[in-house]
C-alpha positions in Angstrom: 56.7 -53.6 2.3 55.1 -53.2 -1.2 56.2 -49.8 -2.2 53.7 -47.3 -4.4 55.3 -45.1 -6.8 54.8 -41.7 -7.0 53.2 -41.0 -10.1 51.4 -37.7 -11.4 50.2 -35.7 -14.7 52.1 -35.0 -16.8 54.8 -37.5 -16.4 52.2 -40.1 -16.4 49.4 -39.8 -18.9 47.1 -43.2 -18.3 45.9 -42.0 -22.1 49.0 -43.5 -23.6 48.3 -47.5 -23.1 45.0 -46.7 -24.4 45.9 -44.8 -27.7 45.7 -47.6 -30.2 44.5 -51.3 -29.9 47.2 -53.0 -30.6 48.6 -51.0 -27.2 45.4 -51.8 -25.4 45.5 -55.4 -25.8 48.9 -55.2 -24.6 48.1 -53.7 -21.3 44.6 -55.7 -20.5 44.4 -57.3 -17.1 41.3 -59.9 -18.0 40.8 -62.6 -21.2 37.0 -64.1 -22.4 37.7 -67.2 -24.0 35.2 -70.0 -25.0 36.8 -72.3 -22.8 35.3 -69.9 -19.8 31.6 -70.7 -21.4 29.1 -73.2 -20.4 26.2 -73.3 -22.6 22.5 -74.0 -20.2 20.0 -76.4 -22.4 16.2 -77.1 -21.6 15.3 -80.8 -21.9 11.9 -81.7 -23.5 10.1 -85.1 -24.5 10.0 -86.2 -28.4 11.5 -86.0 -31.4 13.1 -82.9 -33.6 10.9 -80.5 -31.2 12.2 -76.9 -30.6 9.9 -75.0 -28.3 10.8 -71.1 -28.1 11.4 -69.6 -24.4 8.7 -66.5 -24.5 10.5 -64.9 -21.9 13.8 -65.7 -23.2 14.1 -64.4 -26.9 16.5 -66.5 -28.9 16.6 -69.5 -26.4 14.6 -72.5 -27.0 13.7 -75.8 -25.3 14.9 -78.8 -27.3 14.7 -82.3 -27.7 17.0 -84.8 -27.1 18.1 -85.6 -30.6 18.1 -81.4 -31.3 20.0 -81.2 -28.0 22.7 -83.5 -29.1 23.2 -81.2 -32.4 23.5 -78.4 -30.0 26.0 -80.1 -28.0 28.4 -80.7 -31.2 28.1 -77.1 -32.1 29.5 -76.4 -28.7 32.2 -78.3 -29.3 33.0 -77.3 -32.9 33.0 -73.8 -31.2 35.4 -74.8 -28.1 32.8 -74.7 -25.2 33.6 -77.0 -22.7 30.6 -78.1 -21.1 26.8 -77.9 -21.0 24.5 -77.7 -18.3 20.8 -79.1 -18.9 17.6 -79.0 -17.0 14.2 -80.4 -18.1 11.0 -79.3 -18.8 8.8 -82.7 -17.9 5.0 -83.1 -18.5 2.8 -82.0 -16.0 1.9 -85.9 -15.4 5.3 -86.6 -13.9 5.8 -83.9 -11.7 4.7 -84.9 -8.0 4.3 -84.1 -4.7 7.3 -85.7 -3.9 9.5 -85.9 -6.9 9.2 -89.2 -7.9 10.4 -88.3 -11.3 13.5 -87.3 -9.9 15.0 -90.5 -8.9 13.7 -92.4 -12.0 17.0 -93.3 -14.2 15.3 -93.1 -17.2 14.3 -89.9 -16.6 14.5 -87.1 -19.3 17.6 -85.3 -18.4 19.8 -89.4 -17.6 18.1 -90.0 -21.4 19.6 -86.5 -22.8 23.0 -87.6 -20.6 23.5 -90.9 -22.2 22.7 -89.6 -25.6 24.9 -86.7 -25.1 28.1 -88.8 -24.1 27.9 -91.3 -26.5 27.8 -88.5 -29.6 29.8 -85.9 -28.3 32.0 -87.1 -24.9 34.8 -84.6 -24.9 32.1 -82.2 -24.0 31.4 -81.9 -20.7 27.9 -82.6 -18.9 26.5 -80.9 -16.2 23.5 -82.0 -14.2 21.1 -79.7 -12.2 20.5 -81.6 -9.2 16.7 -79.3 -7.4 13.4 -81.0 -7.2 11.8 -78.2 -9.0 11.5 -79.0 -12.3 9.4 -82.9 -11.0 7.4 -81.4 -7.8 3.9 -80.4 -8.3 4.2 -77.3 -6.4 7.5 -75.8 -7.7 9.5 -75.8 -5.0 13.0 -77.3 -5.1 12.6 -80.2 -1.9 9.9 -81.9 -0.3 7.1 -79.4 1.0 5.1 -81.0 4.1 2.6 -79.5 5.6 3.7 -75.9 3.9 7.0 -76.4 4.7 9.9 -77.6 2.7 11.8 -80.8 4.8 15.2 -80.2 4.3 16.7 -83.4 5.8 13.5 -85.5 4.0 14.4 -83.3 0.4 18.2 -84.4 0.7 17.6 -87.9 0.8 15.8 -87.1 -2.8 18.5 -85.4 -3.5 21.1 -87.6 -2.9 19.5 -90.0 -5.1 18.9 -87.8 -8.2 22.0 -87.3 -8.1 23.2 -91.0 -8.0 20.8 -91.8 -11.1 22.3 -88.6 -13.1 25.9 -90.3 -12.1 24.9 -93.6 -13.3 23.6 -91.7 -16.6 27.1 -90.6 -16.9 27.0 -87.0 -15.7 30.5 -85.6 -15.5 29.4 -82.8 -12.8 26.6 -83.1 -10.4 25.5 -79.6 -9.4 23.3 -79.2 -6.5 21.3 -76.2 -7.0 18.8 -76.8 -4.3 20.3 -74.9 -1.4 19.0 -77.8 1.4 21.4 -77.8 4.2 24.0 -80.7 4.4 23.5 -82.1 0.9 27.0 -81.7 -0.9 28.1 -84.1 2.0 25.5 -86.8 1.8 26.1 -86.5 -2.2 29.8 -86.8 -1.9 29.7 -89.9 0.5 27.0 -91.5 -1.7 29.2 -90.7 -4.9 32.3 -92.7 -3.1 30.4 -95.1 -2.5 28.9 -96.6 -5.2 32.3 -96.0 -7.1 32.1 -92.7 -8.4 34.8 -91.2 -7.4 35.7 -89.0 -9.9 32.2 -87.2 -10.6 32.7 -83.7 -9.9 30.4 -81.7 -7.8 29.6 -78.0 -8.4 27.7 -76.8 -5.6 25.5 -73.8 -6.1 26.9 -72.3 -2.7 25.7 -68.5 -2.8 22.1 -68.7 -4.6 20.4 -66.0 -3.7 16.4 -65.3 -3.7 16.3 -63.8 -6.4 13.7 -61.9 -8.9 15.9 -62.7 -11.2 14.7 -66.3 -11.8 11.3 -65.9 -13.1 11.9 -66.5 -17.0 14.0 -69.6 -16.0 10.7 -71.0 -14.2 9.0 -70.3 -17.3 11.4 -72.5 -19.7 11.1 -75.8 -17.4 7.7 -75.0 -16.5 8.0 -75.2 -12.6 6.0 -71.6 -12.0 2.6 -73.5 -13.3 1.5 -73.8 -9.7 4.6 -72.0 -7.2 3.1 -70.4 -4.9 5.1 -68.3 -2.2 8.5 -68.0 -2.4 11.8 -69.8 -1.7 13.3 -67.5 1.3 13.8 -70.3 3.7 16.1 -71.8 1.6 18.0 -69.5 -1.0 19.9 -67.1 0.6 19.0 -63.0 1.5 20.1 -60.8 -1.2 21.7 -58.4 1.6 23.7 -60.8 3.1 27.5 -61.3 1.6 29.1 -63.0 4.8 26.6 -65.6 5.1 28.1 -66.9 1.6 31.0 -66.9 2.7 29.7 -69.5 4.9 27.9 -71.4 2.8 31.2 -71.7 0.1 33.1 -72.7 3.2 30.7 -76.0 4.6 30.5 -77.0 0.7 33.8 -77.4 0.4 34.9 -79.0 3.6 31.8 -81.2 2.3 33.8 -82.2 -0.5 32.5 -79.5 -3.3 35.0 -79.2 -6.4 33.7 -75.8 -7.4 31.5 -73.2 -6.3 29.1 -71.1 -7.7 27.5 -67.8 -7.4 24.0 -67.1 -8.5 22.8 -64.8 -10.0 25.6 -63.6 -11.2 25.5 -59.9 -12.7 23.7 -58.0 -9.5 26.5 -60.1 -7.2 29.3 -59.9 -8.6 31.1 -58.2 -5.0 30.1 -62.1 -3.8 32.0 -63.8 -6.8 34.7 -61.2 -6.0 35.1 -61.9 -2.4 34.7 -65.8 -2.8 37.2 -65.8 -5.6 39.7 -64.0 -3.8 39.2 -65.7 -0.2 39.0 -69.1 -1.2 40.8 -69.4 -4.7 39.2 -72.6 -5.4 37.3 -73.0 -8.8 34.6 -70.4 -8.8 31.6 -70.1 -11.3 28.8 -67.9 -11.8 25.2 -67.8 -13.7 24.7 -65.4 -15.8 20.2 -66.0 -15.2 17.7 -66.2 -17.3 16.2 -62.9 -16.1 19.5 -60.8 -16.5 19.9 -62.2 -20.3 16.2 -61.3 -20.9 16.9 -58.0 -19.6 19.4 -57.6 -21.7 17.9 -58.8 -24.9 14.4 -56.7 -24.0 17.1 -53.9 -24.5 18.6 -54.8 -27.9 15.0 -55.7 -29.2 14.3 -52.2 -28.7 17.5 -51.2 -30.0 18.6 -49.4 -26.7 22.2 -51.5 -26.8 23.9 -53.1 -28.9 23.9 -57.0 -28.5 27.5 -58.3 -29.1 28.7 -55.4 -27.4 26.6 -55.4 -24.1 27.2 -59.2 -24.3 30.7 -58.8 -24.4 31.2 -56.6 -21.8 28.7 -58.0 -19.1 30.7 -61.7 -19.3 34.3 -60.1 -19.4 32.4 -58.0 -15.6 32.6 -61.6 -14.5 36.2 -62.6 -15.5 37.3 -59.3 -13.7 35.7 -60.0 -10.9 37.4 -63.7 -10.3 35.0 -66.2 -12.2 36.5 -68.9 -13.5 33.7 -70.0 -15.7 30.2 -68.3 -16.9 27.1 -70.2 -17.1 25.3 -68.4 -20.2 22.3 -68.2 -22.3 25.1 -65.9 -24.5 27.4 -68.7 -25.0 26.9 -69.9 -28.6 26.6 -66.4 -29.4 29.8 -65.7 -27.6 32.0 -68.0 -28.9 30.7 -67.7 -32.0 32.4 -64.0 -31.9 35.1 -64.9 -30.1 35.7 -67.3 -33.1 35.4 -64.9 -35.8 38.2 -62.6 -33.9 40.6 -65.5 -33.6 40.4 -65.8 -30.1 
């Protein structure tokens, strides 16, 4: 039986591990390394186009060619993988994600281009029907309400022409019942075998998306909301649940979303499951934070900082983050 020791003032004085840095490195329980960074990029059409995110000071939306510039700065700075999601014309997005399925579609175009300049970076592909449906939802909506069985079978397919693209992680953030299964077997077999899948298991309805809907444009014309699918922020058990069926369905990884207002569900998933656990790090938390350095209330690298090592404490092993360039860039200036 685990003993605790007896410990009390003035014999122990907790001050002393903290009374220089060299001491306090020493002693720290948690590291923040680039390698625990993946870098989110928004897709658009043409040629050397950057497109600022309003919502999201100091993001932009690029194009392909700017996108694979992007992706060799990650590397040069020791990120291991990007995720991307599009922004496509209002002409292509439908009532049933046609778009989606198309394998010359803008994000298997930004894939291919990707791998062949820069393949020891990985690629990770956002597999929702969001960004290429009319209405903003992320399956098929009939008659007002969203098809989940009908959606997967879209799904399944996106995710088959982002595997073909050469995608090195499909990551279903749709939350549609049964889809990390039907992926998995469709995967297999058409040969893909070794395409990872990171299944966004706990995404919650969140507020916290808006300024995301904003950068790929799929808040034009939303209307309602996406409670019969993403999960209810006062639930924790229920992701249990979910990160449970996604593995036995053959998920690699797991993610929680968002990720700084549930971090007790990363914590709990991380230490139940110990399988490879991520978190996002969304677009409305980073504008949050950056609204507050633009008006000088916190300091940017340190706030930064702080709120991604939060996520390594709590059991992440990987942050998706608009901070990431910024990140590693500081983690490379400190040698680390």
């Amino acid at each position: 039986m685990k003993q605790t020791p007896s410990r009390s003032y003035p014999r122990t004085r907790l001050r002393r591990n903290r009374k220089a840095p060299w001491s306090r490195n020493l002693v720290q329980e948690n590291e923040l390394c680039a390698q625990d960074l993946i870098w989110p990029l928004f897709i658009i059409d043409g040629t050397n186009e950057r497109q600022p995110v309003a919502s999201m000071p100091g993001v932009d939306r690029l194009s392909i060619d700017l996108a694979v510039e992007a992706v060799r700065e990650a590397a040069q700075l020791g990120i291991p993988a990007v995720a991307l999601f599009p922004n496509a014309t209002a002409d292509l997005r439908t009532e049933l994600a046609d778009e989606a399925t198309n394998p010359d579609n803008l994000i298997c175009r930004a894939v291919r281009a990707i791998k062949q300049e820069v393949p020891q970076v990985g690629v990770i592909c956002d597999v929702a029907l969001d960004p290429y449906t009319s209405h903003g939802h992320d399956g098929i909506l009939i008659d007002g309400v969203i098809d989940n069985d009908r959606s997967v079978e879209v799904l399944v397919q996106q995710a088959l022409v982002q595997a073909k693209a050469g995608a090195d992680v499909i990551a279903p953030s749709d939350m549609m019942d049964g889809r990390v299964g039907l992926i998995r077997d469709e995967l297999e077999a058409e040969g893909f075998v070794d395409v990872q899948i990171m299944a966004y298991s706990a995404k919650y309805a969140s507020t916290f998306y808006g300024p995301f809907r904003d950068a790929i444009g799929s808040n034009v014309n939303f209307k309602g909301d996406k409670k019969t699918y993403q999960m209810n922020p006062a639930n924790s058990d229920e992701a249990l649940h979910e990160v449970l069926l996604d593995l036995q369905e053959g998920a690699d990884m797991v993610m929680v979303k968002p990720g700084m207002a549930y971090l007790d569900i990363l914590s709990r998933i991380a230490t139940q499951f110990q399988c490879p656990t991520f978190a996002y790090q969304v677009s409305g938390e980073y504008a949050m934070l950056m609204a507050a350095v633009e008006k000088g209330l916190l300091d940017k690298n340190q706030v930064m900082m702080e709120c991604l090592m939060s996520f390594k404490r709590a059991g992440a092993n990987g942050i998706l983050t608009y901070f990431a360039q910024d990140a590693a860039r500081l983690l490379r200036d400190k040698g680390l």
